[in-house]
C-alpha positions, 0 to 999 in steps of 0.5 A: 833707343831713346826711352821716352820716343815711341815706339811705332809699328807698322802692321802688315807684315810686321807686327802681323805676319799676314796682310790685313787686305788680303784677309779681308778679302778671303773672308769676305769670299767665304761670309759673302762672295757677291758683296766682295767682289763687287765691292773688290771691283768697284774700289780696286782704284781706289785702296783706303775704299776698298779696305774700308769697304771689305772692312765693312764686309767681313767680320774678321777675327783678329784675335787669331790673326798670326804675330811675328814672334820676334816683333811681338815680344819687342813690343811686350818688352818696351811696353812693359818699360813704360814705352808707347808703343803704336801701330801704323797701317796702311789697313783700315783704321778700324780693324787696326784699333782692334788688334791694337786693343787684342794686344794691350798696345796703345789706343791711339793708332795710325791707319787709313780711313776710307779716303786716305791710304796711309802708306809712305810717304802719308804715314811719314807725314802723319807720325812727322806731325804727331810726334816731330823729326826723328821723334819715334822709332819705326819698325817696317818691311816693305820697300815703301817704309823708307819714306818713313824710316828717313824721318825716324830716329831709329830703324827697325827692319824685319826681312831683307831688304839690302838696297834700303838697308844699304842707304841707310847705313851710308847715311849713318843710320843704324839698322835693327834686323830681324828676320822675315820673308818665307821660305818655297818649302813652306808654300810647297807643303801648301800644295799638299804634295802627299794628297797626289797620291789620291790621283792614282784613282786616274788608273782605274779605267786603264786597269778596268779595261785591261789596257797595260800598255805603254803609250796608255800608261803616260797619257794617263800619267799626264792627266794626273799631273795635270790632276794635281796641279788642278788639286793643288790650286784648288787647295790653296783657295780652300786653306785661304777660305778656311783660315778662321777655321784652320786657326781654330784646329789643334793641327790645321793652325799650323798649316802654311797660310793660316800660321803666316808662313807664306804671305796670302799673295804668294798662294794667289800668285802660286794658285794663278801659275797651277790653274794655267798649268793644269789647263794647259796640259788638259787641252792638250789631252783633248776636249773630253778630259778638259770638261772633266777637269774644268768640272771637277774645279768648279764643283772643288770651288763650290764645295770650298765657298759653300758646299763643305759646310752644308751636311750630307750634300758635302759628303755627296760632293766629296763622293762625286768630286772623287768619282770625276778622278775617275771619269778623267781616267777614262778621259785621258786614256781613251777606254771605256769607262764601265757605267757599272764601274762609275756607279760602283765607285760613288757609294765606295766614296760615299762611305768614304766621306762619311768615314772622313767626318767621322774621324774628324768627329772622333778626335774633336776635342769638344762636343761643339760642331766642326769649324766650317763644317755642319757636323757636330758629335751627336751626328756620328751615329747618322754618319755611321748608317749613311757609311753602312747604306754605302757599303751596301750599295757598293757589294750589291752593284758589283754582284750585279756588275758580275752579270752584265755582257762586258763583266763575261767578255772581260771575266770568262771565271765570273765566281772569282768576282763574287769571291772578290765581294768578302775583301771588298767588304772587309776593306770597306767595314774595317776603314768605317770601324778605323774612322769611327774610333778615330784611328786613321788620317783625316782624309780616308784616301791617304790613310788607305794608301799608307794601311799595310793591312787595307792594301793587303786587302786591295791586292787581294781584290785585284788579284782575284779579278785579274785571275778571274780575267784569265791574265794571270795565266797570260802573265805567266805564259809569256813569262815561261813562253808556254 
């Protein structure tokens, strides 16, 4: 390279490992959903507008915004030489300044400005006139930044683009490469395979009602694929309403989208496929577990775009959102969920929910509130009394539950259910304890899946009623055949 030509950069996954775009638009759903999505309506013929428009919308950090590592210590380094080294953006001439200004490049930037979208051939020309044929170096990642690479002295290109890199090479350019893309494994973990687990609360009713058998089993089964499709969607539209908030957290920065790792519009192609997926398979368990599924979305959505942030109406959510698992249970398998049963499971999760914010109270690392959230540490003390109201709701609807007619039918030795209240409790006062101190997961489901001692106290509880239902006696009887 020449050491007085500039060097210049484009921005969008280049020098960024985001789109600015789609940051715009993300969080512009989360600061004002109305305005963004007239504003994406009205402009989306029309690009430099509509990122003007977004730009306008939203107030992005961009000094949180993810560099590609390599291409950001290129430029530190030619800056350091002396070298100008220049951003060029098809993304808003506004934000562009910004973070040209977050990272100490030069003041003079090439972006779009309402009514000109620089991109191709229109950043080609503009950095033609500014600096002359083959007067500046280009580092690009899109096929559109050929049109620009044929009119710069040297060719800068992160990713694979093979055809491009090709052309060039035929025609005696010489091509610096750095990597790029993303890998399926990262958006995999976007999809947060472990929180399925939370899915198996779909089993409830099956076993609620002692049905056991096969044909119950796999429809059950189906509905928590299809459960876990929708969960998975739902969690991409969370991590990508959350990335200020996710890049502000000590672990949540490395997660998928808020890192860079996997491109935003990769998570809106994947969240698009799962919604189709879960529904599908939903219609084809009938209209009732649909409406639950379609529900339990929804409210998902609500509680992403504005619930998560409003104190106990969020916890209140989690506990329905948890319960609606349930009620799918009962949908998919076509028994009979217990009132009782339901009743019984909100103030479980409840408490459940309080115990989720006060672990992530408990291992914050300031006394300032949680980001995108309503809570601060001088609420641990409420959430502890809320989690305790729980508890006790949760025993005393299942003393009463032991008195109803399908508790007699279901369970002819009823003082084994009453025995059954000593592990519940313990279960539910150690989780609160475990939360309180900061010593379990941030999300209570998957810890307790994982606690050998709390699943110790689960089998005991199921142990109890299935001995209070007489199946124990049946179990063995046919296993003995007397």
């Amino acid at each position: 390279m020449a050491d007085e030509k500039p060097l210049v950069l484009d921005v969008d996954g280049t020098f960024l490992k985001t789109d600015i775009l789609y940051e715009c638009f993300w969080a512009g759903l989360g600061q004002d959903p109305i305005a963004t999505m007239k504003a994406s309506l009205a402009h989306l013929r029309h690009p430099a507008r509509l990122k003007r428009a977004l730009c306008e919308i939203t107030d992005l950090r961009t000094d949180l915004l993810p560099v590609h590592p390599e291409i950001g210590d290129l430029a530190r380094q030619m800056a350091a030489e002396g070298r100008e080294v220049v951003l060029a953006s098809a993304s808003d001439a506004r934000i562009v300044s910004r973070i040209a200004a977050d990272h100490g490049l030069s003041e003079r930037v090439f972006a779009s400005d309402g009514e000109i979208n620089l991109k191709g051939a229109a950043k080609a020309g503009a950095l033609v006139e500014a600096y002359g044929e083959e007067g500046f170096h280009y580092a690009g990642n899109d096929r559109s930044d050929k049109a620009i690479w044929d009119h710069a002295d040297g060719v800068i290109m992160v990713g694979d683009l093979p055809r491009i890199e090709q052309s060039l090479l035929a025609a005696g350019r010489e091509v610096a490469k750095y990597p790029g893309g993303w890998r399926w494994r990262d958006l995999l973990r976007a999809l947060r395979p472990h929180q399925w687990v939370k899915n198996v609360l779909l089993f409830l009713p099956m076993l609620a009602a002692h049905d056991f058998s096969l044909h119950t089993f796999l429809l059950v089964l189906l509905g928590i694929v299809s459960f876990s499709a929708a969960a998975s969607a739902i969690y991409i539209v969370n991590d990508l309403l959350d990335l200020e908030a996710d890049r502000l957290h000590v672990k949540k920065r490395h997660r998928p989208f808020a890192s860079g790792a996997v491109p935003i519009r990769a998570g809106m192609a994947a969240f698009v496929f799962l919604v189709a997926f879960a529904l599908g398979i939903g219609a084809w368990l009938g209209g009732a577990f649909l409406l639950t599924l379609i529900a339990y979305m929804l409210l998902s959505l609500a509680y992403s775009l504005k619930l998560k942030r409003m104190r106990w109406v969020d916890i209140a959510v989690l506990a329905t959102l948890y319960t609606l698992r349930v009620v799918a249970g009962a949908a998919a398998s076509r028994v009979d969920a217990s009132v009782f049963m339901l009743i019984f499971i909100f103030p479980v999760f409840f408490t459940l929910g309080a115990v989720k914010r006060m672990t992530e109270l408990a291992l914050a690392k300031d006394d300032a509130r949680l980001p995108g959230r309503g809570y601060g540490r001088a609420d641990r003390d409420d959430l502890l009394n809320m989690a305790g109201i729980g508890i006790a709701a949760a025993l005393v609807i299942f003393f009463l539950y032991s008195f109803t007619d399908q508790a007699r039918t279901l369970y002819p030795t009823r003082w084994l259910l009453w025995v059954a209240l000593v592990p519940i409790a313990w279960w539910l006062i150690r989780m609160v304890r475990l939360g309180y101190l900061g010593r379990q997961d941030y999300d209570p489901i998957v810890f307790a899946l994982s606690d050998k001692r709390g699943l110790g106290l689960i089998m005991l509880v199921l142990a109890l009623m299935f001995y209070a239902a007489g199946l124990w006696q049946e179990w063995f009887a046919a296993l003995f055949g007397g």
